[in-house]
C-alpha positions as YAML, in Angstrom:
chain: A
units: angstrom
residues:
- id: 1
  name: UNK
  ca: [10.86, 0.31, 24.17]
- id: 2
  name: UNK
  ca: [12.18, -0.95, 20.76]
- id: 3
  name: UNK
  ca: [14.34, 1.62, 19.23]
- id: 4
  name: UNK
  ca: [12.82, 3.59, 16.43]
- id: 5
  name: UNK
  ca: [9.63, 3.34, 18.30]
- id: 6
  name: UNK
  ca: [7.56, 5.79, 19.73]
- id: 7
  name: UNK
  ca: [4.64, 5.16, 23.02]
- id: 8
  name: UNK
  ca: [1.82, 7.98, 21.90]
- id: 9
  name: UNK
  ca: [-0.52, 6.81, 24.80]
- id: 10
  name: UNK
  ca: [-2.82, 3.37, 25.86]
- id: 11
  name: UNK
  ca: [-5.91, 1.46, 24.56]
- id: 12
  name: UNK
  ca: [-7.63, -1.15, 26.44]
- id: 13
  name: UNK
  ca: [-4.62, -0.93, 28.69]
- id: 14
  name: UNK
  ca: [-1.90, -1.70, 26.11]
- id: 15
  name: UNK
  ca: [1.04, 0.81, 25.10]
- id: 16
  name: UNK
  ca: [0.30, 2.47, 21.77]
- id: 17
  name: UNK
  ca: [3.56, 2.34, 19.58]
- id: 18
  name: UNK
  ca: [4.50, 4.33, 16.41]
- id: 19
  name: UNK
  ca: [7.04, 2.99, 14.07]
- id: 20
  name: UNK
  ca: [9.88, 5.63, 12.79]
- id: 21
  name: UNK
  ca: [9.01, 4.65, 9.51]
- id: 22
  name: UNK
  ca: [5.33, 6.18, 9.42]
- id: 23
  name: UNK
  ca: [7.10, 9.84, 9.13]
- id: 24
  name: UNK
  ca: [8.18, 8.07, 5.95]
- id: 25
  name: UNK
  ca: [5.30, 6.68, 4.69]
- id: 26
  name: UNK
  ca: [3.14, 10.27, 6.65]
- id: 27
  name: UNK
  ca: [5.26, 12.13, 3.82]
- id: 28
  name: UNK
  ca: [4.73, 10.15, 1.27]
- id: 29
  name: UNK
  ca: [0.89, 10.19, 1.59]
- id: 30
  name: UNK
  ca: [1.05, 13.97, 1.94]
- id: 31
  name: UNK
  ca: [3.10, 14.39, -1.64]
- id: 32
  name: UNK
  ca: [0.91, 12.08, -3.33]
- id: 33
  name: UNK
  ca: [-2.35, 13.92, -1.80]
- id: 34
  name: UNK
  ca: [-0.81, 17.85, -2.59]
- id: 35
  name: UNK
  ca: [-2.17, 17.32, -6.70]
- id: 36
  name: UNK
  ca: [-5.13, 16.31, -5.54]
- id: 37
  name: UNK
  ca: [-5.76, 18.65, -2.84]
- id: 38
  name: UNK
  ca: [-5.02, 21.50, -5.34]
- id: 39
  name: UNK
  ca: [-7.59, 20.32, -7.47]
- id: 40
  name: UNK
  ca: [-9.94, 20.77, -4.86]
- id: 41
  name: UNK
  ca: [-9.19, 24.03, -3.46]
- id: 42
  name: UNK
  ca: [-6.16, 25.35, -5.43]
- id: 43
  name: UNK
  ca: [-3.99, 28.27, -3.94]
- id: 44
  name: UNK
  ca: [-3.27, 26.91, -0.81]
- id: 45
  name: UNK
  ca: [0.58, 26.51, -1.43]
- id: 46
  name: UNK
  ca: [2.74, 24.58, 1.02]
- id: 47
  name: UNK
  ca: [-0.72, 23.72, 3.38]
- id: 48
  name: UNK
  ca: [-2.17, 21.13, 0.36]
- id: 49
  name: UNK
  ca: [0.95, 19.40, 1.88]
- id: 50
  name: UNK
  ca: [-0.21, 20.05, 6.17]
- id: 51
  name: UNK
  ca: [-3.96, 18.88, 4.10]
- id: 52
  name: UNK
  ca: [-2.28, 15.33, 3.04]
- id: 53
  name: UNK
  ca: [-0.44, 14.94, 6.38]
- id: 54
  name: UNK
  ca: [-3.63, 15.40, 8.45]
- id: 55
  name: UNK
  ca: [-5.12, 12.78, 5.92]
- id: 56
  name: UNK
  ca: [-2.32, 10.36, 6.50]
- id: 57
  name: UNK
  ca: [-3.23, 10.84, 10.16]
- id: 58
  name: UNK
  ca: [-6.89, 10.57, 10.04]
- id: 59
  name: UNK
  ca: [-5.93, 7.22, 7.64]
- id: 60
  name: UNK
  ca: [-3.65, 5.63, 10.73]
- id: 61
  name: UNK
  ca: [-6.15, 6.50, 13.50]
- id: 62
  name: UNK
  ca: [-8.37, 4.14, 11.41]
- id: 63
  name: UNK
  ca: [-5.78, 1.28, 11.05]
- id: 64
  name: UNK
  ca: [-5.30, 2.21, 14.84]
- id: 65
  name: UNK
  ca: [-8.89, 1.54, 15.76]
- id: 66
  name: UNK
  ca: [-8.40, -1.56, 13.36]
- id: 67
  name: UNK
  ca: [-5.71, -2.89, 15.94]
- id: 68
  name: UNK
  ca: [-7.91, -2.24, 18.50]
- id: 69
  name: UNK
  ca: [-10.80, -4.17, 17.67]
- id: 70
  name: UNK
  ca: [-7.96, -6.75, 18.01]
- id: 71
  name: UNK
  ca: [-6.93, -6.04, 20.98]
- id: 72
  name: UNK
  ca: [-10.61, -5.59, 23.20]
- id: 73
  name: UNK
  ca: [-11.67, -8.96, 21.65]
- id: 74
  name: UNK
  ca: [-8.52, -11.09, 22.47]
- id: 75
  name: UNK
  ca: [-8.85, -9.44, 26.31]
- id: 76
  name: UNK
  ca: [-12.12, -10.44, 25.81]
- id: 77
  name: UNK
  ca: [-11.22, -14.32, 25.47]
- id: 78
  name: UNK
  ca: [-8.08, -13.43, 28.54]
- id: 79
  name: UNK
  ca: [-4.83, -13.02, 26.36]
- id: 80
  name: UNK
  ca: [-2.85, -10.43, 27.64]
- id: 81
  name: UNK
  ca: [-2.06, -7.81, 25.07]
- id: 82
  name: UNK
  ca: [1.13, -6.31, 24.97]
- id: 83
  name: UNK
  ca: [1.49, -3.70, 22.40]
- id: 84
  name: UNK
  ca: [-0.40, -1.89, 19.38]
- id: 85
  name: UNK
  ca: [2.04, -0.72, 16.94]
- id: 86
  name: UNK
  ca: [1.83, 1.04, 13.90]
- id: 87
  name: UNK
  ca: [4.41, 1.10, 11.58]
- id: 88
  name: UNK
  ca: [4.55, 1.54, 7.51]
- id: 89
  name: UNK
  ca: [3.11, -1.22, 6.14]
- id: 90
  name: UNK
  ca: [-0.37, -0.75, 9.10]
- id: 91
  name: UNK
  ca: [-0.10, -1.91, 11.99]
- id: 92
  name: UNK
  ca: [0.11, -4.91, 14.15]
- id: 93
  name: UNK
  ca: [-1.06, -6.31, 17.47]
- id: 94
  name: UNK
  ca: [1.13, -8.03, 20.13]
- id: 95
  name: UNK
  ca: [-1.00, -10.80, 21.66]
- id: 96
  name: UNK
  ca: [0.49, -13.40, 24.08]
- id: 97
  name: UNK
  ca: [-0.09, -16.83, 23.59]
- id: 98
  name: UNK
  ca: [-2.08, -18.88, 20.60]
- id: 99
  name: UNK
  ca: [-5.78, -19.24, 20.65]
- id: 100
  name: UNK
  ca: [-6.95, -22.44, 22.80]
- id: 101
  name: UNK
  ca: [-10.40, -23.34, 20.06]
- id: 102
  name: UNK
  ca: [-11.25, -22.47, 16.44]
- id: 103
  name: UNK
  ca: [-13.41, -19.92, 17.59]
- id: 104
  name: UNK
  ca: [-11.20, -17.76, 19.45]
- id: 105
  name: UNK
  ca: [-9.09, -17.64, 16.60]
- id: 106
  name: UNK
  ca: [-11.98, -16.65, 14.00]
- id: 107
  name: UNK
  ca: [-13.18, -13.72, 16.10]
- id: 108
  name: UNK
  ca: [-9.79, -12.17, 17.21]
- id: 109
  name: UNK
  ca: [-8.39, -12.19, 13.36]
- id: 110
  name: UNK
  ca: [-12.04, -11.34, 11.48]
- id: 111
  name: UNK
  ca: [-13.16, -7.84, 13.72]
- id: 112
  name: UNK
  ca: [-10.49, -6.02, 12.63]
- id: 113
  name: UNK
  ca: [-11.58, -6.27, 8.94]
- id: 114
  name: UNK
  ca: [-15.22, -5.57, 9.86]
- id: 115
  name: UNK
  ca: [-14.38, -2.56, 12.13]
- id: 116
  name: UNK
  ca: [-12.30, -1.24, 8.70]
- id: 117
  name: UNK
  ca: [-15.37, -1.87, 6.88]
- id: 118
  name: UNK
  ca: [-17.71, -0.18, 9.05]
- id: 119
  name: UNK
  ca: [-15.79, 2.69, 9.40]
- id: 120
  name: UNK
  ca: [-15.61, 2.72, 5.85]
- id: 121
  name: UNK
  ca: [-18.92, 2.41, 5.22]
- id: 122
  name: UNK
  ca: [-19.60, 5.02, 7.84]
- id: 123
  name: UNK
  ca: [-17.71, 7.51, 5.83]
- id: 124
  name: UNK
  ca: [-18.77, 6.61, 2.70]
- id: 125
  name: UNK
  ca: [-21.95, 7.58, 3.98]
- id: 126
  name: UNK
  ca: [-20.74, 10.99, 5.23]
- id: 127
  name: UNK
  ca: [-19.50, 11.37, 1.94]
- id: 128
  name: UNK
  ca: [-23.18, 11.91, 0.39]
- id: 129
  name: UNK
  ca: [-24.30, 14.48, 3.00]
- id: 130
  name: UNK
  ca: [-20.69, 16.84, 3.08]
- id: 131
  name: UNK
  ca: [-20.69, 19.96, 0.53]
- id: 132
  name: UNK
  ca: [-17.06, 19.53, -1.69]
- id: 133
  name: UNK
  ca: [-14.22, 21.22, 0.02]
- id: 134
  name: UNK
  ca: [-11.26, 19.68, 1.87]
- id: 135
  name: UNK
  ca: [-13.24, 17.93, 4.56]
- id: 136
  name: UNK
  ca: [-15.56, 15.89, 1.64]
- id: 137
  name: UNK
  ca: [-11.68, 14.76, 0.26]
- id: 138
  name: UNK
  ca: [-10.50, 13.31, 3.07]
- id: 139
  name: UNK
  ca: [-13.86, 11.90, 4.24]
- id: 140
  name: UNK
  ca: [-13.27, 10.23, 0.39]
- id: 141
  name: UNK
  ca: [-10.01, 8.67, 0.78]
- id: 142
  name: UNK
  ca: [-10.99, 7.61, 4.35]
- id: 143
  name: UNK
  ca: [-13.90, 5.54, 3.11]
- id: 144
  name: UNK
  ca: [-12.01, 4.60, 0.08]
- id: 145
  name: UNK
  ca: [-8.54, 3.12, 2.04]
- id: 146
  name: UNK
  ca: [-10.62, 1.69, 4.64]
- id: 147
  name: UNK
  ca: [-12.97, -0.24, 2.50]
- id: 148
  name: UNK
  ca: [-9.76, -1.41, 0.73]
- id: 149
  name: UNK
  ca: [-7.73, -2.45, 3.76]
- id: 150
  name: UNK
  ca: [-11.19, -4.28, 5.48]
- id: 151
  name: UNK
  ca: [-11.77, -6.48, 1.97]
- id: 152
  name: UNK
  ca: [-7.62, -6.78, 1.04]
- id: 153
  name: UNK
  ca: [-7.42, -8.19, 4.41]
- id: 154
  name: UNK
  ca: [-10.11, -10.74, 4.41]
- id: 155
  name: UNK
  ca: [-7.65, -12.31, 1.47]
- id: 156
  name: UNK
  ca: [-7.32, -16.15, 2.73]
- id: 157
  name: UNK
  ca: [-3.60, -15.94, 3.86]
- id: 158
  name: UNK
  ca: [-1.17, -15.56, 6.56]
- id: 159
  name: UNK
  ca: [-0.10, -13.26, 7.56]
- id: 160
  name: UNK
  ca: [-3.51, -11.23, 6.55]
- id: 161
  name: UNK
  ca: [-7.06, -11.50, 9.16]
- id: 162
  name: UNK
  ca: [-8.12, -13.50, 6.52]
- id: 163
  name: UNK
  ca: [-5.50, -15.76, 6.97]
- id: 164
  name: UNK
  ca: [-5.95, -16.67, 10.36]
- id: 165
  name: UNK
  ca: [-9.92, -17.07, 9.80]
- id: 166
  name: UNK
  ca: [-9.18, -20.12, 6.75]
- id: 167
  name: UNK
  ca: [-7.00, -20.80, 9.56]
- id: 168
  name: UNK
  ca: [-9.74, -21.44, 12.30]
- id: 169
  name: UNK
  ca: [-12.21, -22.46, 9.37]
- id: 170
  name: UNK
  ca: [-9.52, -25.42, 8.45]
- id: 171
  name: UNK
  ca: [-8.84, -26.02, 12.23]
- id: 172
  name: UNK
  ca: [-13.03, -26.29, 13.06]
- id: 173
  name: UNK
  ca: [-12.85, -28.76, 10.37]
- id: 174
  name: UNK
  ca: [-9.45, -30.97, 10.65]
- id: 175
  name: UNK
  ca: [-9.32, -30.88, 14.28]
- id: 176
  name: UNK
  ca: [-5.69, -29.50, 13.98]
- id: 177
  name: UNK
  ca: [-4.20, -26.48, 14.46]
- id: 178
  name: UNK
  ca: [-1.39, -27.06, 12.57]
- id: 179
  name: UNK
  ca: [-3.22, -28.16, 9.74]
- id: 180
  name: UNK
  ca: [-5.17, -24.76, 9.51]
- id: 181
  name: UNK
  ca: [-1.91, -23.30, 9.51]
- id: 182
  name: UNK
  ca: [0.20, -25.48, 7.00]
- id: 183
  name: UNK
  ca: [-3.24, -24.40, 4.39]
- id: 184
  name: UNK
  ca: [-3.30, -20.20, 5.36]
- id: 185
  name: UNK
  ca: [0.50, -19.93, 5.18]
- id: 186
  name: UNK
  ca: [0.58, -21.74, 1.51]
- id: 187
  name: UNK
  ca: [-1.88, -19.32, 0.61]
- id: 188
  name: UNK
  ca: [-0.28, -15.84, 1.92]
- id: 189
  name: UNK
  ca: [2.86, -17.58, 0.06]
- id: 190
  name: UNK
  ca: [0.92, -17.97, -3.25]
- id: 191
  name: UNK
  ca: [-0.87, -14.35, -2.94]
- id: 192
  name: UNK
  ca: [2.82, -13.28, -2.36]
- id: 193
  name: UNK
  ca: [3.73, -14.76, -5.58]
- id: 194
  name: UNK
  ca: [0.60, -13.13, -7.39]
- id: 195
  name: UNK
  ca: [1.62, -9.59, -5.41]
- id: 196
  name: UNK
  ca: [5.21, -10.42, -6.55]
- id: 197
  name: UNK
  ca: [4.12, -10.79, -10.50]
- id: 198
  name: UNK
  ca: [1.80, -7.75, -10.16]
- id: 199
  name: UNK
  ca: [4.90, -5.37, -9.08]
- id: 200
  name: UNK
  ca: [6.28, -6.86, -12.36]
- id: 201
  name: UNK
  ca: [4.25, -6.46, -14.62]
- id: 202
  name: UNK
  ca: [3.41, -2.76, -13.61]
- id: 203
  name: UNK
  ca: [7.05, -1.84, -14.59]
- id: 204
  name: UNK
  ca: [6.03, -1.75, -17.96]
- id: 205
  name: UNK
  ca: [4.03, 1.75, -17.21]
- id: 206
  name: UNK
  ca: [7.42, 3.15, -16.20]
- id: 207
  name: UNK
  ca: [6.13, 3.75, -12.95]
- id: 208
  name: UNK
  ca: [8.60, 3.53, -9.76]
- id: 209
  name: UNK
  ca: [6.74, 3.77, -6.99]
- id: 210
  name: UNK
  ca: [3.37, 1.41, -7.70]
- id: 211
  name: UNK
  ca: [6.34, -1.74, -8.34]
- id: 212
  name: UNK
  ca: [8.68, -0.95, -5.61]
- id: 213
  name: UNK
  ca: [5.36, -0.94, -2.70]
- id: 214
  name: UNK
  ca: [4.21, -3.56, -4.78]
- id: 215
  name: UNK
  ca: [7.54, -5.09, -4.16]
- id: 216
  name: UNK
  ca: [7.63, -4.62, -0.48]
- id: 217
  name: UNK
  ca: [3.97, -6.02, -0.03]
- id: 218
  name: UNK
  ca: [4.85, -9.23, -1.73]
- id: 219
  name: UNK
  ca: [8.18, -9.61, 0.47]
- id: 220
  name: UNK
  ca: [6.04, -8.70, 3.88]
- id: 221
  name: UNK
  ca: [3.84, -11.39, 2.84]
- id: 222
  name: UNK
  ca: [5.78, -14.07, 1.63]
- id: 223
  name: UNK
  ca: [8.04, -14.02, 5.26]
- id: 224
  name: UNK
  ca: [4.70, -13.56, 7.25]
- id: 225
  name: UNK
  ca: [3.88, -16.66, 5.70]
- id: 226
  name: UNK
  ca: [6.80, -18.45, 5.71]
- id: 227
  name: UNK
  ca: [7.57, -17.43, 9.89]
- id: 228
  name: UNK
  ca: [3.64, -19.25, 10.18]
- id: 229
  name: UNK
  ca: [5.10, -22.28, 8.68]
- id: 230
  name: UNK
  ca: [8.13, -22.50, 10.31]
- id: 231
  name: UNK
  ca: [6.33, -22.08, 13.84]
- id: 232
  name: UNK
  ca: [3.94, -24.48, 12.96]
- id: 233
  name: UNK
  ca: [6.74, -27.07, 11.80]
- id: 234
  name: UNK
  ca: [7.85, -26.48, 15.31]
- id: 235
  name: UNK
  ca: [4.07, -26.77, 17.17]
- id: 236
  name: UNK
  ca: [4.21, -30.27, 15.30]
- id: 237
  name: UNK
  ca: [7.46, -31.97, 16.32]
- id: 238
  name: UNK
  ca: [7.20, -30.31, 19.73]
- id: 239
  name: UNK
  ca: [3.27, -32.12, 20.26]
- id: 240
  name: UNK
  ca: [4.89, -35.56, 19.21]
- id: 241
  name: UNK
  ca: [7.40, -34.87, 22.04]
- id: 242
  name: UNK
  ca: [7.53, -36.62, 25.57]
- id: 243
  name: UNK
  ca: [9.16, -33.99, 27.60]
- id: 244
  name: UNK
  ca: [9.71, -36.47, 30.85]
- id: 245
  name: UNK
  ca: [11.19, -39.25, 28.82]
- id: 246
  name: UNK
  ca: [14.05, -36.63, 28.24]
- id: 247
  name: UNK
  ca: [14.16, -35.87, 31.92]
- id: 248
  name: UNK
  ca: [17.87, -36.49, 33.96]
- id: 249
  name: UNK
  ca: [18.09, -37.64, 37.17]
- id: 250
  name: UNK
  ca: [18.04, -34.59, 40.22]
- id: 251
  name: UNK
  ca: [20.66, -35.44, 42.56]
- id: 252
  name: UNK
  ca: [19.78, -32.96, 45.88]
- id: 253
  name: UNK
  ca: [22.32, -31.88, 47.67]
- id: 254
  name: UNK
  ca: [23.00, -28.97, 50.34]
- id: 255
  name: UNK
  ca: [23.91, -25.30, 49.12]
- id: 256
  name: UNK
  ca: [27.08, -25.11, 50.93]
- id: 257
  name: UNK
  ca: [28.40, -28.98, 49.58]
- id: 258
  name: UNK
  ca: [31.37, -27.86, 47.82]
- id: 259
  name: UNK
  ca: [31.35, -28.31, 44.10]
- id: 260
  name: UNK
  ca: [33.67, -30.42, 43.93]
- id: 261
  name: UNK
  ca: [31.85, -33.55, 46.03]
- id: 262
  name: UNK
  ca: [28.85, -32.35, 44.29]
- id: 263
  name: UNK
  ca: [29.90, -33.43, 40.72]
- id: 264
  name: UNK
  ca: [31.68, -36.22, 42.11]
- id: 265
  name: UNK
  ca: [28.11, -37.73, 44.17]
- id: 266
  name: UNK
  ca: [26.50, -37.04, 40.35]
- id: 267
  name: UNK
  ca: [28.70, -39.28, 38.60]
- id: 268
  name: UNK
  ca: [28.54, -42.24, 41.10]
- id: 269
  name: UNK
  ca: [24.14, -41.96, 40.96]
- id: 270
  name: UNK
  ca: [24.55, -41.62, 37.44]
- id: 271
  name: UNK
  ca: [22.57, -38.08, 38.00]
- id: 272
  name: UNK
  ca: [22.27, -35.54, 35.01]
- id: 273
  name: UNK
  ca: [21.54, -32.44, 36.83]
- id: 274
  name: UNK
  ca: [21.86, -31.65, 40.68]
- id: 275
  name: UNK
  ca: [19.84, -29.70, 42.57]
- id: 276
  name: UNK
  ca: [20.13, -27.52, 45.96]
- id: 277
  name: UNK
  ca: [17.35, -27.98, 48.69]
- id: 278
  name: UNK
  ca: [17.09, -25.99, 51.52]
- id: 279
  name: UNK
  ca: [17.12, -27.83, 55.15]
- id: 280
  name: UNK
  ca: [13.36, -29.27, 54.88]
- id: 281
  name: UNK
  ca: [14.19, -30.60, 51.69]
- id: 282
  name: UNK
  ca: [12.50, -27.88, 49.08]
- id: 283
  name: UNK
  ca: [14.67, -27.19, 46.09]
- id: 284
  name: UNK
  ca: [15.83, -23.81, 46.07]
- id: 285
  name: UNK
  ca: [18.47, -23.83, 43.22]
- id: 286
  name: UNK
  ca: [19.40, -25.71, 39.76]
- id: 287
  name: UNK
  ca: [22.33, -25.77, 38.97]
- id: 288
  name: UNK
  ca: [23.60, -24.46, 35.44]
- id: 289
  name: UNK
  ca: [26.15, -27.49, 33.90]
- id: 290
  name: UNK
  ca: [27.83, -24.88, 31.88]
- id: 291
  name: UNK
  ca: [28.53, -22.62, 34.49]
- id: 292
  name: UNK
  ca: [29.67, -25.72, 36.53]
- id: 293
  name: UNK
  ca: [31.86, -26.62, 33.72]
- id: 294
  name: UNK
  ca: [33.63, -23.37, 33.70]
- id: 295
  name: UNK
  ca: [35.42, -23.37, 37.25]
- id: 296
  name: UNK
  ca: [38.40, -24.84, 37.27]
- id: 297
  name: UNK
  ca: [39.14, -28.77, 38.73]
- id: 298
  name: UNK
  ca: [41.34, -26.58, 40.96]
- id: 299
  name: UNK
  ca: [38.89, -24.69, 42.55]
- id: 300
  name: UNK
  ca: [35.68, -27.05, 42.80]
- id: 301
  name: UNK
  ca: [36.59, -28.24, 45.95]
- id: 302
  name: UNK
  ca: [36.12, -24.58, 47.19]
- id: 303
  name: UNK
  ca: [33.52, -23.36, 45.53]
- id: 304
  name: UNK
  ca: [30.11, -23.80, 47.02]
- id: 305
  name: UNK
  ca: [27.37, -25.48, 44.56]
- id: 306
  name: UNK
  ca: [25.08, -22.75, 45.16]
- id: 307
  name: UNK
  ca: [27.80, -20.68, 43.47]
- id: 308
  name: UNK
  ca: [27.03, -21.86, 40.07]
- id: 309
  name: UNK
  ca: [22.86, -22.64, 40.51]
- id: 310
  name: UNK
  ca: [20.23, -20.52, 39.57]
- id: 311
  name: UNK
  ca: [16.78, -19.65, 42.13]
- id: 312
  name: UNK
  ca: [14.25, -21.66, 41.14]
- id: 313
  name: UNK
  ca: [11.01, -19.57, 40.37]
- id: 314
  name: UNK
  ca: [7.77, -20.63, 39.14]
- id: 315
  name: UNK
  ca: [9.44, -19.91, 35.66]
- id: 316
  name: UNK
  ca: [11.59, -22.74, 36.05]
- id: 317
  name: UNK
  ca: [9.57, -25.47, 37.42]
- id: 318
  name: UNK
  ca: [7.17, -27.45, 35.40]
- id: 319
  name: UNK
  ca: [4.76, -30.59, 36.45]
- id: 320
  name: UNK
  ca: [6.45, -33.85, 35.68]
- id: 321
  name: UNK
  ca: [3.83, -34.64, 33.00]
- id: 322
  name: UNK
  ca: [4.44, -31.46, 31.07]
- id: 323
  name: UNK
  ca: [3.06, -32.10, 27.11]
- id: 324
  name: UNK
  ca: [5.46, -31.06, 24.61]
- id: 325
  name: UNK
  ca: [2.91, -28.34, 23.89]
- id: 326
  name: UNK
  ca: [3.33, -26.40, 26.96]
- id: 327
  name: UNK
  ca: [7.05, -26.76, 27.06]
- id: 328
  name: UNK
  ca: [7.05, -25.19, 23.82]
- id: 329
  name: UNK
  ca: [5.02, -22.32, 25.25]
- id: 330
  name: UNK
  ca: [7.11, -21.99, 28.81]
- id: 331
  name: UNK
  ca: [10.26, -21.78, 25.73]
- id: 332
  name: UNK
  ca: [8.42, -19.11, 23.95]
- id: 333
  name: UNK
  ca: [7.76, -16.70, 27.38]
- id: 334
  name: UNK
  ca: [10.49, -18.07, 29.91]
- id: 335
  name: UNK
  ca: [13.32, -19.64, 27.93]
- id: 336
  name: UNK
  ca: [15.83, -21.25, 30.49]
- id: 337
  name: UNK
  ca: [18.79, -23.38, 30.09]
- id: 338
  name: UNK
  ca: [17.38, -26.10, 32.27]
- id: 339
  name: UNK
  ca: [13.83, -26.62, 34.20]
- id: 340
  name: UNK
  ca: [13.02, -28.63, 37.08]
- id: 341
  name: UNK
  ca: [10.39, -31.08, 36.99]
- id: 342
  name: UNK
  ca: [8.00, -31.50, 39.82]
- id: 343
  name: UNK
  ca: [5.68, -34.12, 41.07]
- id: 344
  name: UNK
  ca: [2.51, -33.55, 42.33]
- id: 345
  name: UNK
  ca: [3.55, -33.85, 45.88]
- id: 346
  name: UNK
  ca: [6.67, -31.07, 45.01]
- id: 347
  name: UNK
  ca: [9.28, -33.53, 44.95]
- id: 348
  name: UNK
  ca: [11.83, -33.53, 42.51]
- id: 349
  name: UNK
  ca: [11.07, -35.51, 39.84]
- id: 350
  name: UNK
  ca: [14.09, -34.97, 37.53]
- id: 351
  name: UNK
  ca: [16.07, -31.73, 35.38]
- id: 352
  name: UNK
  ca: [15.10, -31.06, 31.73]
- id: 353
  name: UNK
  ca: [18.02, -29.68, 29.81]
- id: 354
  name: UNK
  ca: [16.64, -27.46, 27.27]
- id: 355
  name: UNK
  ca: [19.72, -28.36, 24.87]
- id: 356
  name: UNK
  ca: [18.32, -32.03, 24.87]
- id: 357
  name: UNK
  ca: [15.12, -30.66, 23.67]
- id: 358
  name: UNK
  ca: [16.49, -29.00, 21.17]
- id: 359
  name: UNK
  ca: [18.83, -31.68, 20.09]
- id: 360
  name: UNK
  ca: [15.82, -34.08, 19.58]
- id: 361
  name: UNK
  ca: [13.74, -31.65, 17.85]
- id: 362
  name: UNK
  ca: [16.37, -31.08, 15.54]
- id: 363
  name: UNK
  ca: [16.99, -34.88, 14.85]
- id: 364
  name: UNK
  ca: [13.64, -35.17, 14.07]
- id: 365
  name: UNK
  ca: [13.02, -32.34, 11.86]
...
């Protein structure tokens, strides 16, 4: 559990988390509601204040169901979904992995706009058929903030819904996911800009409040968008990269060979990386070259290689024809010092050094 976080319950079988900062922004709503909730139904006292907190949380459980439109449809297409968390600013949805097609992308990103819309227009509708009173006012700012949050977030840029649907609109056409988006994070940077110059210019009504969430909207968007286009820089060099051509030689050697005779057989094949096998000749262990570096010349000749290697796991292993692609992914979900290549057959095709990578990507960037 991240700290400052808060699990209020499940949906679609994903933990429900509430950031400490919506108390904040829960207050906040309920002070700006109390003069309007007195000119509704004055007399109430301290409750117009309970009135605006119960419509800050009638307002979240929409942005909640918002997130979980999100959530059912990206289940729907098999992502896992980890979280659903709230916080001041809405809420967000943890989804593992990137969409595989255009289309998965489009419909994962544009129902949670349309679910704010429809509830929206579902309460607008109430709206005509509820006598005034305290139920008709929050029934009003429920169809008013949720028609605002489905259309605001339709806006073509990342890191907004509508972001993510130019981006599968740009990917359909271009072919490229990168391309789609290289275009939605330029334009959540240039509505950032526009949010940015709004916050200014409303200073001149002496207003504090309007600039300063102006001021936090235009921040939220412009590193939304920026993060997009620093992954995507990534995506790119990483699918121009040849993962095996990076590969070092796997020297195999026994678990028990001492450490010493183990570096020293290395050397003389001209081996990068050595791994242990067990007696039928499956690897069992890779060893970690910085924890091998760390014993002392002293001592090598003691220590036992499987000392200093780690199990190998399926999170460790990749085919011998890995794309750059899905090393970036096994990076993003298993990140490891070094992996072991395989070949079909489960032979040891080489060790991939992750510092290499990262070397080379860094060259060519």
């Amino acid at each position: 559990m991240p700290r400052g976080m808060f699990r209020i319950g499940q949906i679609a079988g994903s933990d429900v988390l509430v950031s400490g900062s919506w108390f904040l922004i829960a207050g906040l709503i309920a002070l700006i509601m109390a003069p309007r909730v007195d000119q509704v139904q004055s007399g109430l006292g301290v409750w117009k204040y309970v009135v605006g907190l119960a419509f800050a949380i009638a307002l979240y459980l929409a942005v909640l169901l918002h997130e979980a439109s999100h959530a059912v449809v990206a289940r729907r297409f098999g992502f896992r979904v980890h979280s659903i968390t709230l916080h001041f600013l809405g809420g967000a949805t943890a989804i593992e992995g990137e969409a595989q097609r255009p289309r998965q992308e489009f419909w994962i990103a544009v129902v949670g706009p349309l679910t704010s819309i429809l509830v929206g227009a579902g309460a607008l509708g109430l709206w005509f058929v509820i006598p005034e009173g305290l139920l008709r006012l929050v029934v009003e700012g429920l169809a008013g903030a949720n028609l605002l949050i489905g259309v605001l977030n339709l806006v073509p840029g990342l890191p907004l819904d509508g972001g993510r649907v130019l981006k599968a609109g740009v990917w359909a056409v271009t072919g490229r996911v990168e391309t789609g988006t290289t275009v939605a994070a330029w334009g959540g940077r240039v509505l950032a800009l526009l949010v940015g110059a709004w916050a200014l210019w409303s200073t001149q009504f002496g207003s504090i409040t309007s600039p300063l969430i102006l001021g936090i909207v235009a921040i939220f968007l412009w590193t939304g968008a920026s993060q997009a286009l620093a992954v995507s820089q990534i995506s790119r060099q990483f699918g121009r990269l040849d993962p095996v051509r990076l590969a070092r030689r796997g020297l195999a050697v026994a678990p028990d060979l001492p450490l010493a005779e183990a570096v020293r057989r290395a050397r003389e094949a001209e081996a990068g990386g050595i791994v242990t096998v067990t007696s039928d000749g499956r690897p069992s262990g890779l060893v970690n070259e910085d924890a091998a570096r760390a014993v002392p010349e002293e001592r090598r000749p003691w220590v036992p290689v499987s000392s200093v290697a780690h199990a190998i796991g399926p999170e460790r292993t990749l085919p011998a024809d890995v794309s750059g692609a899905a090393l970036l992914e096994t990076l993003r979900h298993n990140p490891a010092t070094e992996y072991l290549l395989l070949n079909p057959d489960g032979s040891v095709y080489g060790v991939l050094v992750t510092s290499d990578v990262l070397r080379l990507v860094r060259r060519s960037g």
